[in-house]
C-alpha positions in Angstrom: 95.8 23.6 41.1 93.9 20.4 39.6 91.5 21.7 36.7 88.4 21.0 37.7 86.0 18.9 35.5 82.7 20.8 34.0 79.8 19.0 33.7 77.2 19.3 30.8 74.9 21.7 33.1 78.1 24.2 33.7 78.7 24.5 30.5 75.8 25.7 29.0 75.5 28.2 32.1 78.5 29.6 31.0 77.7 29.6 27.0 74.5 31.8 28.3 76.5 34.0 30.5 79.0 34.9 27.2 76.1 35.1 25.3 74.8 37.7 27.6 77.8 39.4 27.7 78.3 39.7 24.0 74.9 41.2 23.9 76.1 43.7 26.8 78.9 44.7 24.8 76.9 44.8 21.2 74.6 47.2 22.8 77.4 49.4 24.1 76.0 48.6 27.3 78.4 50.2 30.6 80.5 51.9 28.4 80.8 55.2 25.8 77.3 56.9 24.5 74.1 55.3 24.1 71.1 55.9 21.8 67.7 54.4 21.0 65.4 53.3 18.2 62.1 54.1 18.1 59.6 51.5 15.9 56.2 52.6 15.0 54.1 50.1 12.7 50.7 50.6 10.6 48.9 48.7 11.8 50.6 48.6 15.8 51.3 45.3 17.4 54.0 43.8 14.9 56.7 41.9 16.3 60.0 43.6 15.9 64.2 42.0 15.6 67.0 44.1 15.8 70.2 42.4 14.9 68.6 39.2 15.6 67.4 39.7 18.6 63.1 39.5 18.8 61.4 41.6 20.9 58.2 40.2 22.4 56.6 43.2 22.8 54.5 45.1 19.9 55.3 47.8 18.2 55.4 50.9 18.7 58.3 49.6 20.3 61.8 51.6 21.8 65.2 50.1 22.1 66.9 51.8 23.9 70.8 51.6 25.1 72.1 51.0 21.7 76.1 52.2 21.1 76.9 53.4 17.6 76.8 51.3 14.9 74.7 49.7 12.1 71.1 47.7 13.1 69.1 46.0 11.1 65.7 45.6 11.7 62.5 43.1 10.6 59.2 44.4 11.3 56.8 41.3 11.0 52.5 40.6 11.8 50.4 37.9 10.7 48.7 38.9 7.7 50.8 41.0 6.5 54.4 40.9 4.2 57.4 41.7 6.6 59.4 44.7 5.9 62.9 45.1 6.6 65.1 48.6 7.5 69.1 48.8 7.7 69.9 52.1 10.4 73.2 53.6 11.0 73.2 55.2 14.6 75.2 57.6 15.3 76.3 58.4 19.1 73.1 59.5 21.5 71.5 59.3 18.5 67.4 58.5 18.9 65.7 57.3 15.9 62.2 56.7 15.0 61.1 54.2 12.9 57.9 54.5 10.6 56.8 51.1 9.3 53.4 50.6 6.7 52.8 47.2 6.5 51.3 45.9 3.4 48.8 42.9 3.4 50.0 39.7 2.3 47.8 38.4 -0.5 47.1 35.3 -2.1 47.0 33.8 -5.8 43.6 32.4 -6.4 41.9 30.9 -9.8 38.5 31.1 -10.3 36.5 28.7 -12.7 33.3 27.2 -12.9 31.3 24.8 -14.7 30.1 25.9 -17.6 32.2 29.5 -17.7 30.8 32.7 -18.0 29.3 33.3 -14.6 29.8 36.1 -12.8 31.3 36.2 -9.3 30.9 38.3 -6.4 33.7 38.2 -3.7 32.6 39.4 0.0 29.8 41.4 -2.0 31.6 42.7 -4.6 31.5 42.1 -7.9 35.2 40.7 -9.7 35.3 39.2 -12.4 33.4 36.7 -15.3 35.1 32.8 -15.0 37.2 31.9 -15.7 39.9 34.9 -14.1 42.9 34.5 -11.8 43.2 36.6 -9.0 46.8 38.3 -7.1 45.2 40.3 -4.5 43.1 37.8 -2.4 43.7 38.8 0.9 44.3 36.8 3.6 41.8 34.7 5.2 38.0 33.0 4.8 35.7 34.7 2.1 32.5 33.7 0.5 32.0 33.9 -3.4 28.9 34.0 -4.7 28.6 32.8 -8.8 25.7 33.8 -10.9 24.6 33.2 -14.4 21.2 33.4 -16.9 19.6 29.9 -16.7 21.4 28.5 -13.7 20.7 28.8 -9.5 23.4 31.3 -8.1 25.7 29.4 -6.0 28.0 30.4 -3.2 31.1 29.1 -1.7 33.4 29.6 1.4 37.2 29.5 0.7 40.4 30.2 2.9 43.6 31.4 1.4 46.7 30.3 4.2 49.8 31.5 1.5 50.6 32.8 -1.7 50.4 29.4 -2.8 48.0 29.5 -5.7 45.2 28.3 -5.3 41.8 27.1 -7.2 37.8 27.6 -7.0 35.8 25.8 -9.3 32.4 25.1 -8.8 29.4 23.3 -11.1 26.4 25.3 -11.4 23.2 23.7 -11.4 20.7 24.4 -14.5 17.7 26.6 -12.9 15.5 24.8 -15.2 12.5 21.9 -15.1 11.1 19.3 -16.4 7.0 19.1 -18.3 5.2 16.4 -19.1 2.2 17.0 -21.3 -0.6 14.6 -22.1 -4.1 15.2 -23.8 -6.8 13.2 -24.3 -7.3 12.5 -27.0 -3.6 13.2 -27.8 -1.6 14.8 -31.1 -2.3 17.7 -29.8 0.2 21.0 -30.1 1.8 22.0 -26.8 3.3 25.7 -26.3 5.1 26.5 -23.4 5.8 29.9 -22.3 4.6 30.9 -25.7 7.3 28.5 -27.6 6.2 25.7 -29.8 7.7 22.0 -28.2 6.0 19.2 -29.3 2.9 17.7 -29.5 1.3 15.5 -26.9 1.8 13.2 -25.2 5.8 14.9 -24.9 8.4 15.5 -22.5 9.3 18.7 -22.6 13.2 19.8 -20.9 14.7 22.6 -20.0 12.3 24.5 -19.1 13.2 27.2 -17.1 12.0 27.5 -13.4 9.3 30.2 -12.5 6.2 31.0 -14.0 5.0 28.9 -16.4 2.1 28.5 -19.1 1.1 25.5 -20.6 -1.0 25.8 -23.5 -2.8 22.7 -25.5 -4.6 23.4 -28.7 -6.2 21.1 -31.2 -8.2 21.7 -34.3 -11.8 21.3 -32.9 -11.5 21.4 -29.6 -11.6 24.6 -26.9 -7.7 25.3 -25.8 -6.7 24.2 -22.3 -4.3 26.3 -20.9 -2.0 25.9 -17.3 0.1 28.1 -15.5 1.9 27.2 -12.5 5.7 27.6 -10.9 7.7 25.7 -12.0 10.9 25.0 -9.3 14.3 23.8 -10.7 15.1 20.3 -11.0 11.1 19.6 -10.9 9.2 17.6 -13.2 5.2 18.8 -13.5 2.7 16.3 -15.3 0.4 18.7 -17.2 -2.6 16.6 -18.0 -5.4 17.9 -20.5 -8.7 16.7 -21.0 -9.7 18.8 -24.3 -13.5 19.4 -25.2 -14.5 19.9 -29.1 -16.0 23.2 -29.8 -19.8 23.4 -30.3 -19.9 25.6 -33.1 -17.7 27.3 -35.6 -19.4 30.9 -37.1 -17.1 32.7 -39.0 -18.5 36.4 -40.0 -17.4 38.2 -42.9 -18.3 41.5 -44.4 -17.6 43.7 -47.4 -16.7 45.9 -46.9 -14.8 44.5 -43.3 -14.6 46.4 -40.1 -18.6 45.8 -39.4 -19.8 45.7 -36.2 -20.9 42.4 -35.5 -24.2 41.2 -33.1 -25.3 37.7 -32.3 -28.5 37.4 -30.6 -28.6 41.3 -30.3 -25.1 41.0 -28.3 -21.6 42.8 -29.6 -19.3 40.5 -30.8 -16.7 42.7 -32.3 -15.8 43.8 -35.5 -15.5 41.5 -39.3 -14.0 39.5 -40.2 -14.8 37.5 -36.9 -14.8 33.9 -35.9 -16.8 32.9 -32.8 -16.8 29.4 -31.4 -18.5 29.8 -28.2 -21.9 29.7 -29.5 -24.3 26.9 -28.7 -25.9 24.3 -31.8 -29.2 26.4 -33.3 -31.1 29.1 -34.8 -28.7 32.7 -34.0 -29.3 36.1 -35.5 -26.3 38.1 -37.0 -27.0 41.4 -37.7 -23.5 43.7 -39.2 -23.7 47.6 -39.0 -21.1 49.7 -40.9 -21.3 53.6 -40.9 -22.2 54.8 -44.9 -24.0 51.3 -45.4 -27.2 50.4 -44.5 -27.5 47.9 -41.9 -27.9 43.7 -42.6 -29.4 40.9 -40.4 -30.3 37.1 -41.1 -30.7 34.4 -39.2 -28.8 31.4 -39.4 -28.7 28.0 -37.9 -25.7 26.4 -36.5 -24.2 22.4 -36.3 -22.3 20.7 -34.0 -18.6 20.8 -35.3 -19.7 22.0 -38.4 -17.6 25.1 -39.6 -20.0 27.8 -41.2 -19.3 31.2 -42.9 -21.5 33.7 -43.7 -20.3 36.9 -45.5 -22.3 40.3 -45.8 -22.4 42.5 -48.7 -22.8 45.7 -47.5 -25.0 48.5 -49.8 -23.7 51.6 -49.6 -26.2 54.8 -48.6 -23.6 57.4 -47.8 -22.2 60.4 -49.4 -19.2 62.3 -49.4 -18.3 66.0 -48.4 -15.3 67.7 -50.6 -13.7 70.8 -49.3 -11.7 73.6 -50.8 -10.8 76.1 -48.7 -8.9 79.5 -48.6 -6.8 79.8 -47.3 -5.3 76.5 -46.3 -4.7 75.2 -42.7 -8.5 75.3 -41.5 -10.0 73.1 -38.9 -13.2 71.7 -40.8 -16.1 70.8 -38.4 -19.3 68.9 -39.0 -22.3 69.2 -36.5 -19.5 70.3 -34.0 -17.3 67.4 -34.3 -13.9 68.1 -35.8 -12.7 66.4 -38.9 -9.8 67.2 -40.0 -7.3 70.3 -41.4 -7.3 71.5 -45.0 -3.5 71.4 -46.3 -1.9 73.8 -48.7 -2.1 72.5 -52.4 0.1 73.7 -54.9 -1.1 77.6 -54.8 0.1 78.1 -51.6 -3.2 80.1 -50.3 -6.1 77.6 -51.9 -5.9 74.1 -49.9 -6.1 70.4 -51.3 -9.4 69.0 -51.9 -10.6 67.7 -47.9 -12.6 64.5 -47.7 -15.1 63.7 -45.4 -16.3 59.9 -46.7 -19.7 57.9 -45.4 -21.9 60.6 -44.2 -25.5 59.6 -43.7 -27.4 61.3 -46.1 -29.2 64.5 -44.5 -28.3 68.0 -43.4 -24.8 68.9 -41.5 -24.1 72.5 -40.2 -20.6 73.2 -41.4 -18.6 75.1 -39.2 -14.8 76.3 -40.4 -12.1 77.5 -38.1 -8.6 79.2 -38.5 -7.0 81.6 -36.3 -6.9 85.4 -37.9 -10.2 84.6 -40.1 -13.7 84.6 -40.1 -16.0 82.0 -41.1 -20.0 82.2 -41.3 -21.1 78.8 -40.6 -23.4 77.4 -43.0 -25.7 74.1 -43.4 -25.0 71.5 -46.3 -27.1 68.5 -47.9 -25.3 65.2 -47.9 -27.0 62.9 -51.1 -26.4 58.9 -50.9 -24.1 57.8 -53.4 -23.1 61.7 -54.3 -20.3 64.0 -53.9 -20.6 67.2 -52.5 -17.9 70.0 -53.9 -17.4 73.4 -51.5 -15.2 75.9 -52.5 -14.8 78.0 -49.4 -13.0 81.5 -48.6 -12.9 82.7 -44.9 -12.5 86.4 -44.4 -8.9 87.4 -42.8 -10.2 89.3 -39.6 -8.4 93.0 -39.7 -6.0 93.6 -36.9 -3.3 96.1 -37.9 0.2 94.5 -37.1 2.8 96.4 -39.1 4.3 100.0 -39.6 6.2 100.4 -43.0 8.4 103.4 -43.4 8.4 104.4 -47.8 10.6 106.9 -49.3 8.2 109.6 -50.9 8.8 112.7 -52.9 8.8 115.0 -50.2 10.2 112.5 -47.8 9.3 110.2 -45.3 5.7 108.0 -45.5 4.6 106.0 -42.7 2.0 103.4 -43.6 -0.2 100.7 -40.8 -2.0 98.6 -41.3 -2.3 94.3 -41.7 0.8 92.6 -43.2 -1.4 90.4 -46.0 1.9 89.0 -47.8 5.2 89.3 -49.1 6.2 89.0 -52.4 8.6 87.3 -53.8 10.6 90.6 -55.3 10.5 91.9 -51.8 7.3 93.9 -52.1 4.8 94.1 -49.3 1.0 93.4 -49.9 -0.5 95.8 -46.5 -4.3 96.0 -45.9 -4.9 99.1 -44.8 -8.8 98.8 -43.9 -10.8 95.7 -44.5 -11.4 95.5 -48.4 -8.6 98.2 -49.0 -5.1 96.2 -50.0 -2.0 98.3 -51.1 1.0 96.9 -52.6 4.5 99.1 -51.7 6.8 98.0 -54.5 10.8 97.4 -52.5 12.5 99.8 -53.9 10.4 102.6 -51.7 10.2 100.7 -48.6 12.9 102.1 -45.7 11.8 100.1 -42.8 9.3 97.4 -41.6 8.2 97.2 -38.4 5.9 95.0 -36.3 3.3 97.2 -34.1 2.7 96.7 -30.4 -0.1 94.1 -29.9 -2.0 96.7 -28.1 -2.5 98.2 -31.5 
């Protein structure tokens, strides 16, 4: 027979039909046992080849009508780094397949303009530029950079690949501009508190928000501004500064007088007032212990005056000694102080009471346990009164003391008074009646109920 001549078209039917045929046989398709694979993915819907040959469908996926033999699998999903599994199948053999799929990441360099800002990625906080990132997922994500002194600024940026890659961005100073002028002008110019110049000046870097202006020259009231300041803003402060009508400065001696003008309070010397108006003003100073001052005294325009008071003393002074130590001392019912121990350890320190008007004073002394009388002392100007004062311990039996006698056992209560140093115990027994049981005769000490 005459071969008969294939075109183009018949070949590459036939090339398919082999093609499916080799596949047939590959599978063990028609002939001896047949088994399956079974691929499960996390996350589902991965693409899956088996000895070349891609399935379509997502996984979980079954192939099914396999013949013995070795497979080789590739488990593949956008986003995420394919994984690869070598199986030996043995005859009717089913076999499933678990697959964890691990994002892909990206490589991604993070810098900015100056450094030191910290970045938030998607809301969470990584890193201080510059840093380099490995573990940028796949996809869009916002970055947010923040730093002292400067307006936070955010960024998109999509990573495709592990192809490094780099986000730098400038930050912008979250700071403003002041101009200051006065008239007239050389004067000193704070801002936020901090010296800058004096006027007229351009004052930058200021940073943005609240801001106080202040103005001051010698002889003039201080102006003062506050206002918000946005960033990248330049404010013209402008100051129109009036002279002061007066300068009174007050002093007294001793300071710490209370201080009138014109029978109002104007604090305590030394004071300077410059508020007052060109004229006749009365001062009048009063200090407790001195006796009170006034004069009257006439005021210029821009003319710095001081007047100084020398106060005369008419107080006296109170000095207590108590005993014991550790009482509250009270004069007319208003408490002054505690006496403290001295060196005998049951007579205090000498306790002053300074500036007290002369007159009378009802002394009142107070100490938990003791008994006071109150009584009424004489203050003299210019003098010192000395008190030497003992309170009477109030009797309220609190121990029980056990003492070896010659017949046996003594019990003794009464008010634990003291102990001494050689371990002897000083016991009231009765108000006025003290006894002292030397150590070597004591068995036992004990407290008594409160009850008692």
């Amino acid at each position: 027979m005459k071969p008969t001549r294939m075109g183009d078209r018949g070949r590459r039917w036939a090339w398919a039909a082999l093609a499916v045929l080799a596949g047939w046989l590959a599978t063990g398709a028609g002939c001896g046992p047949r088994g399956e694979i079974r691929v499960v993915s996390d996350p589902p819907d991965a693409k899956v080849s088996c000895n070349g040959v891609r399935y379509e469908a997502g996984t979980p996926l079954a192939i099914s009508r396999l013949g013995p033999g070795r497979y080789y699998l590739v488990v593949e999903k956008e986003g995420y780094r394919a994984e690869r599994r070598s199986i030996t199948l043995l005859p009717d053999q089913r076999v499933v397949v678990e697959i964890r799929l691990e994002p892909e990441t990206g490589l991604l360099l993070v810098e900015s303009d100056p450094p030191g800002a910290d970045v938030q990625m998607n809301g969470a906080y990584r890193g201080r530029t510059p840093f380099f990132l490995t573990d940028v997922p796949l996809g869009e994500h916002q970055f947010v950079f923040e730093k002292p002194g400067y307006l936070p600024r955010e960024v998109r940026e999509r990573v495709d690949s592990r192809v490094p890659r780099r986000v730098r961005v400038e930050l912008v100073p979250n700071t403003g501009r002041v101009v200051v002028r006065s008239t007239p002008p050389g004067a000193g110019v704070r801002i936020n508190g901090a010296e800058r110049g004096v006027t007229p000046c351009e004052v930058e870097d200021v940073p943005a928000g609240e801001t106080v202006v202040e103005v001051g020259l010698d002889g003039y009231e201080p102006f003062n501004e506050t206002f918000e300041l946005s960033a990248q803003q330049t404010r013209e402060v402008t100051a129109t500064l009036k002279p002061f009508p007066t300068q009174l400065t007050v002093v007294s001696i001793p300071a710490g007088a209370r201080l009138y003008v014109d029978n109002q309070y104007r604090g305590e010397t030394p004071q300077k007032i410059t508020d007052l108006q060109p004229g006749e003003h009365r001062l009048r100073v009063e200090l407790r212990g001195y006796e009170t001052a006034a004069r009257t005294v006439y005021l210029q325009s821009r003319v710095p005056m001081v007047e100084e008071f020398r106060l005369v003393k008419n107080s006296g002074k109170l000095v207590i000694v108590t005993e014991p130590p550790g009482v509250k001392v009270f004069l007319d019912g208003e408490e002054q102080g505690e006496t403290r121990p001295g060196p005998n350890p049951m007579i205090s320190e000498p306790f002053e009471v300074d500036l007290l008007p002369p007159g009378e004073y009802r002394l009142s002394l107070l100490r938990g346990g003791y008994e006071y009388t109150p009584r009424v002392v004489r203050i003299e100007a210019n003098a010192v009164t000395p008190l030497h004062e003992k309170l009477t311990r109030r009797y309220v039996p609190d121990t029980r003391v056990r003492i070896r006698g010659t017949s046996g056992e003594i019990v003794r209560e009464g008010m634990l008074n003291r102990l001494l140093p050689d371990g002897s115990i000083e016991l009231m027994l009765e108000t006025g009646t003290i006894m002292i049981i030397p150590a070597e005769e004591i068995l036992a000490r004990e407290p008594l109920p409160p009850s008692r």
